[in-house]
C-alpha positions in Angstrom: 12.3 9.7 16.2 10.3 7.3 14.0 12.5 4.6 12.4 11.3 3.1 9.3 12.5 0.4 7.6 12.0 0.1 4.2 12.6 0.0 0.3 11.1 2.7 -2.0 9.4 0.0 -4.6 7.7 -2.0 -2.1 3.8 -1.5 -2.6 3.8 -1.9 1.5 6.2 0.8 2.1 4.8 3.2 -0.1 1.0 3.5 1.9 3.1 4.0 4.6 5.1 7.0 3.7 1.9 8.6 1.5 0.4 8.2 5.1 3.0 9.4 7.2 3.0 12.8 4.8 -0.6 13.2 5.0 0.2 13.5 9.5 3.1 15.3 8.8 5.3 12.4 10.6 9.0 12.8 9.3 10.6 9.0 8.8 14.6 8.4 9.3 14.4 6.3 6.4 16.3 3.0 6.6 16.7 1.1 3.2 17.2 -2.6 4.0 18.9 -4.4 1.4 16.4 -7.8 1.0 18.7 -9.5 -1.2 21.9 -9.3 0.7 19.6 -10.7 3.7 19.5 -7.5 5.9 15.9 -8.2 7.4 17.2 -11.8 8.9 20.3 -10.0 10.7 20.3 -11.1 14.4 19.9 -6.7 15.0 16.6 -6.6 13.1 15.1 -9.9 13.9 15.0 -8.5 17.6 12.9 -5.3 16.1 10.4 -8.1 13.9 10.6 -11.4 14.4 9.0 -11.7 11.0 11.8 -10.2 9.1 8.9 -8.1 6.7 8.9 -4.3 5.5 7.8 -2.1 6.5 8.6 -2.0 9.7 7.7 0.9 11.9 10.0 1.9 15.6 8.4 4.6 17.3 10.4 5.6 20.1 11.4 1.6 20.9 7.6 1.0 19.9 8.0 -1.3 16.9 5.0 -2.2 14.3 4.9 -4.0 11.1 1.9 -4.9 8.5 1.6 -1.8 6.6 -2.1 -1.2 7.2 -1.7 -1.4 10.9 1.2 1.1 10.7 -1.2 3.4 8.7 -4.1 3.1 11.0 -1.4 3.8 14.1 0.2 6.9 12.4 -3.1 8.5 11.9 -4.5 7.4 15.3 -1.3 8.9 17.3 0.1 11.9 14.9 -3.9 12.7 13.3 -4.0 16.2 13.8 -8.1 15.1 13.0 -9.7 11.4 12.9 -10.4 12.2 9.0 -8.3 9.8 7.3 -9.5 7.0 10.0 -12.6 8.5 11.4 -14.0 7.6 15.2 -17.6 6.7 13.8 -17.5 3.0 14.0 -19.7 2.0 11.0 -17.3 4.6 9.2 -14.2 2.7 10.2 -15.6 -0.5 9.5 -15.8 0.2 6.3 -12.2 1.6 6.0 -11.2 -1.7 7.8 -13.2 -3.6 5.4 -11.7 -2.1 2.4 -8.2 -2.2 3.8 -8.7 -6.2 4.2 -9.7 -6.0 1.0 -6.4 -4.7 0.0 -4.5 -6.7 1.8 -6.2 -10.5 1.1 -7.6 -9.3 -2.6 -6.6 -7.0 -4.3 -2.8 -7.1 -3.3 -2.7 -10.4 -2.7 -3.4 -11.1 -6.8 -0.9 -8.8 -7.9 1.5 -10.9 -5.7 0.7 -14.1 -6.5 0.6 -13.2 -10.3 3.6 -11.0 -11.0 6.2 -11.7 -7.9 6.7 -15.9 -9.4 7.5 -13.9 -12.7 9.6 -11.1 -11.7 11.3 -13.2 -9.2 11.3 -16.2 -10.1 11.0 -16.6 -14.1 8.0 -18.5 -13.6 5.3 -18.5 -16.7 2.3 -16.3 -16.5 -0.6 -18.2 -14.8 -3.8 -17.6 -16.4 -5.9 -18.2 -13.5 -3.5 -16.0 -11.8 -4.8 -13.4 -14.1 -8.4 -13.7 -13.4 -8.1 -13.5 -10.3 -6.7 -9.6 -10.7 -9.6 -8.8 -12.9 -11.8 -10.2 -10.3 -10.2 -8.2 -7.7 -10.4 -5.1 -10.2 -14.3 -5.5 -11.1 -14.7 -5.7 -7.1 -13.1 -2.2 -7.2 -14.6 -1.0 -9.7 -18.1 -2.3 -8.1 -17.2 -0.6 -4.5 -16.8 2.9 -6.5 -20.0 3.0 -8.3 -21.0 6.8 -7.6 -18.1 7.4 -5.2 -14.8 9.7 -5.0 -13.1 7.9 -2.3 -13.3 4.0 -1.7 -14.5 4.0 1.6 -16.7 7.2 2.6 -17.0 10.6 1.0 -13.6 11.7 2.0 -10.1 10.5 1.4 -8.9 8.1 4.3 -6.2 5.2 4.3 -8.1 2.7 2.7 -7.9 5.5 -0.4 -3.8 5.4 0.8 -3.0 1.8 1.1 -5.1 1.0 -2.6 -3.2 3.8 -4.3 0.2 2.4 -3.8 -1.6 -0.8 -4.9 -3.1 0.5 -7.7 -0.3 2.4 -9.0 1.9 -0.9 -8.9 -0.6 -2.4 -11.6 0.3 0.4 -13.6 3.9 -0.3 -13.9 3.3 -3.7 -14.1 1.1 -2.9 -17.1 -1.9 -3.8 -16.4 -4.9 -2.2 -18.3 -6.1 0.0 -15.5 -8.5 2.5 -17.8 -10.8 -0.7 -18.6 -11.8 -0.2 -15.0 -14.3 3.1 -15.4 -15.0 4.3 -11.7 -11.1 2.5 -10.9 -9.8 4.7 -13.6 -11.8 8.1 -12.6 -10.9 7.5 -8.8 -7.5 6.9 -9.0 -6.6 10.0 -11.4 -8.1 12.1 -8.2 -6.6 10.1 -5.5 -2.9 11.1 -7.6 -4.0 14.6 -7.0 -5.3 14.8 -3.4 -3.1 12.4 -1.8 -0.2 13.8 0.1 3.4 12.2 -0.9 2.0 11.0 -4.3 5.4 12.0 -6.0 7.7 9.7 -3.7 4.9 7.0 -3.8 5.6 7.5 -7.6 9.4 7.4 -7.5 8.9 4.3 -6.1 7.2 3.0 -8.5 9.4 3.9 -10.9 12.0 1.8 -9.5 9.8 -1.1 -9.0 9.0 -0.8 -12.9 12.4 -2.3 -13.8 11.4 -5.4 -13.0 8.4 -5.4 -15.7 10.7 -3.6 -18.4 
């Protein structure tokens, strides 16, 4: 039984349950309620020291960081190597782009919506840039390409979707963005658990209404 710990808005979460669909791994979901302090209870402190979701236990095997849980579902449950391929200039790409995600690209929506939404903070204008930045990056890395890292979709193409798709609810002008915008209609099509990934999102949007 895989054990995951999570909540359905969470950006984090989200790559890892799109992922987890797309190996056909079925999750015992476990909703941990962040603001009643759930994650710092002495019982889930000795699963992640860290106190973070996601958090992965696969059969006492416990794992956080979302993009190493992705990389470990499709590396054990893979029924091929697609979505994380053996070929190492391949995967180094993937890597690179899932880096990118995590220190970039995630990173700015973070540090420019999450001191709003959670702490009534003003917007930061630099803040801002930093997003578009991120964005023209993006939009740079798909110039003449479907999927973000290869010809095929992997979970670099996962973990940016649930990025991407928080933008939207947060508003920001994704369609400004050409080969952003043209990629991530398709990756809403192909991706498998695109509608929970979305349901998700939905709840995260009442922060931004």
């Amino acid at each position: 039984m895989v054990d995951f710990y999570y909540l359905p808005g969470s950006s984090p979460c989200r790559s890892v349950i799109m992922a987890a669909k797309a190996v056909g791994v079925e999750l015992n979901k476990k909703l941990l309620n962040l603001q009643a302090g759930e994650h710092l209870t002495p019982e889930f402190l000795k699963i992640n020291p860290q106190h973070t979701i996601p958090t992965l236990v696969d059969n006492g095997f416990a794992l956080w960081e979302s993009r190493a849980i992705l990389v470990y579902l499709v590396e054990k449950y893979g029924k091929t190597d697609s979505l994380f391929p053996k070929c190492p200039k391949k995967r180094a790409l993937i890597n690179q782009r899932l880096y990118f995600d995590m220190g970039t690209l995630y990173q700015s929506f973070a540090n420019y919506y999450y001191p709003q939404v959670f702490a009534k903070a003003p917007a930061d204008l630099e803040a801002f840039k930093k997003i578009e930045a991120a964005f023209e990056f993006l939009n740079t890395f798909l110039e003449g390409q479907t999927y973000v890292a290869g010809d095929s979709l992997t979970v670099a193409d996962i973990a940016i979707l649930a990025t991407v798709s928080s933008f939207e609810v947060a508003k920001f002008d994704i369609s400004k963005y050409a080969n952003v915008n043209k990629w991530y209609e398709n990756a809403k099509k192909v991706t498998p658990g695109w509608d929970e990934n979305w349901a998700g999102c939905l709840e995260f949007k009442k922060y931004f209404d």
